[in-house]
C-alpha positions, 0 to 999 in steps of 0.5 A, a space after each residue: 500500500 501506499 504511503 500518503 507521500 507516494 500517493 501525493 507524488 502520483 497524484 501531482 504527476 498526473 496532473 502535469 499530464 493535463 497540463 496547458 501551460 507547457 514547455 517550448 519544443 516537444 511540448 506534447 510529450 511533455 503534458 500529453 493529455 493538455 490542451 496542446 497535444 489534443 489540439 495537435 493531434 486533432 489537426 491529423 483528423 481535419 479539426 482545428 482547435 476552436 472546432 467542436 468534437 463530439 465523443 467518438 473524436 475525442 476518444 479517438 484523438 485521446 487514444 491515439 495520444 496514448 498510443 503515439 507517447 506511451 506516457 502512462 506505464 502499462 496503460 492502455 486506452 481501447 475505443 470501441 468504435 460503431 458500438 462494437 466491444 470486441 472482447 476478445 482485443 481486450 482479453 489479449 490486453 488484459 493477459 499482458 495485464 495492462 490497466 485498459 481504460 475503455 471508452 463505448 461511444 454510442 448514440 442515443 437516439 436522433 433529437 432525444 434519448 428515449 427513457 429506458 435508455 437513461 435508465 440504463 445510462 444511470 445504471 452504468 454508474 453502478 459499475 466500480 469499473 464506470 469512471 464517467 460518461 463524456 457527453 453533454 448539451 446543446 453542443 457543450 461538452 460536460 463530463 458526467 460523474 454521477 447520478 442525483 438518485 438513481 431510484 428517481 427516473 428524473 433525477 440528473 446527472 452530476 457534471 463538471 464543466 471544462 469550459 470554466 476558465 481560470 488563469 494559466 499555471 506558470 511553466 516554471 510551476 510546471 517544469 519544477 522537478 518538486 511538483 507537490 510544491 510547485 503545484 500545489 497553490 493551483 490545486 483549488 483550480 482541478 477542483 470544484 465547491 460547486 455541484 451542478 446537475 444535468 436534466 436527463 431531457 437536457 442530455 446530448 443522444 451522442 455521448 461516450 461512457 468510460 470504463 477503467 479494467 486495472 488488471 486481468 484479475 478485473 477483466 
């Protein structure tokens, strides 16, 4: 087990993945899951950044960054494009017992998602392996968390809104070897006080519900 030390450590690793504020050069490897690097790699598929991208192509250019800078140790991200889950893919993952994180992008009807398939969509919180759904409304892409009640058919969905802006973090922060020092002033800026709730009638037809398989064992 780890100790609170370690845990700070990799916690404050983690977060200098998602960082925007990077370094000149190969600013990708350095912050993969940044802004930079995602808009990077979006341009290979004909988006440029202030475009619009719906759940399939962000789980595709998320995944291709994984796959292009490896820079998670034994992790694995799999998208399961036109709804298909090939079980079998991921078995042979799962045997070389890399942590695979699996995101299903799938659509929910055309102007609305009918009521069983909310029901459902809530029910997938109840998965341990579930680590949210992306999705959203009216073009606004939101992440999903959890459910208010899911005993209740019109309960909503707890969110958190990327599209909060705050003040950039200094790239000397970024940069610093000591990042538990370095970062942690800016920590009020990965974290919300406020709870914001999504209408099931609000909710995009397009989303994409994730799923996080640590080990074989898991699988």
């Amino acid at each position: 087990m780890l100790r609170e030390p370690e845990i700070n450590a990799k916690y404050f690793e983690m977060l200098k993945l998602f960082m925007d504020n990077c370094p000149p050069g190969p600013i990708v490897s350095y912050c993969p899951f940044g802004i930079h690097s995602i808009a990077a790699e979006g341009r290979v598929h004909g988006i440029t950044p202030g475009q619009w991208y719906g759940p399939q192509m962000i789980s595709i250019v998320l995944r291709n960054v994984a796959q292009k800078l490896d820079p998670v140790f034994n992790f694995k991200m799999y998208v399961c494009l036109d709804s298909n889950i090939f079980l079998d893919e991921l078995e042979e993952l799962a045997n070389k017992n890399f942590g695979i994180f699996i995101m299903v992008p799938i659509r929910l009807g055309i102007d609305s998602i009918q009521p069983q398939y909310l029901t459902q969509c809530k029910e997938l919180f109840q998965f341990p392996q579930n680590v949210g759904i992306a999705g959203g409304k009216d073009h606004m892409a939101l992440y999903l968390c959890g459910i208010e009640d899911a005993t209740n058919p019109k309960a909503g969905f707890f969110y958190l809104d990327p599209h909060f802006v705050h003040s950039a973090i200094p790239r000397k922060a970024v940069m610093n070897p000591n990042l538990s020092e370095s970062l942690r002033p800016y920590l009020s800026q990965y974290h919300t006080t406020t709870l914001r709730c999504l209408a099931p009638n609000d909710m995009c037809t397009s989303l994409a519900p994730g799923f996080y398989i640590r080990n074989r064992e898991e699988f």
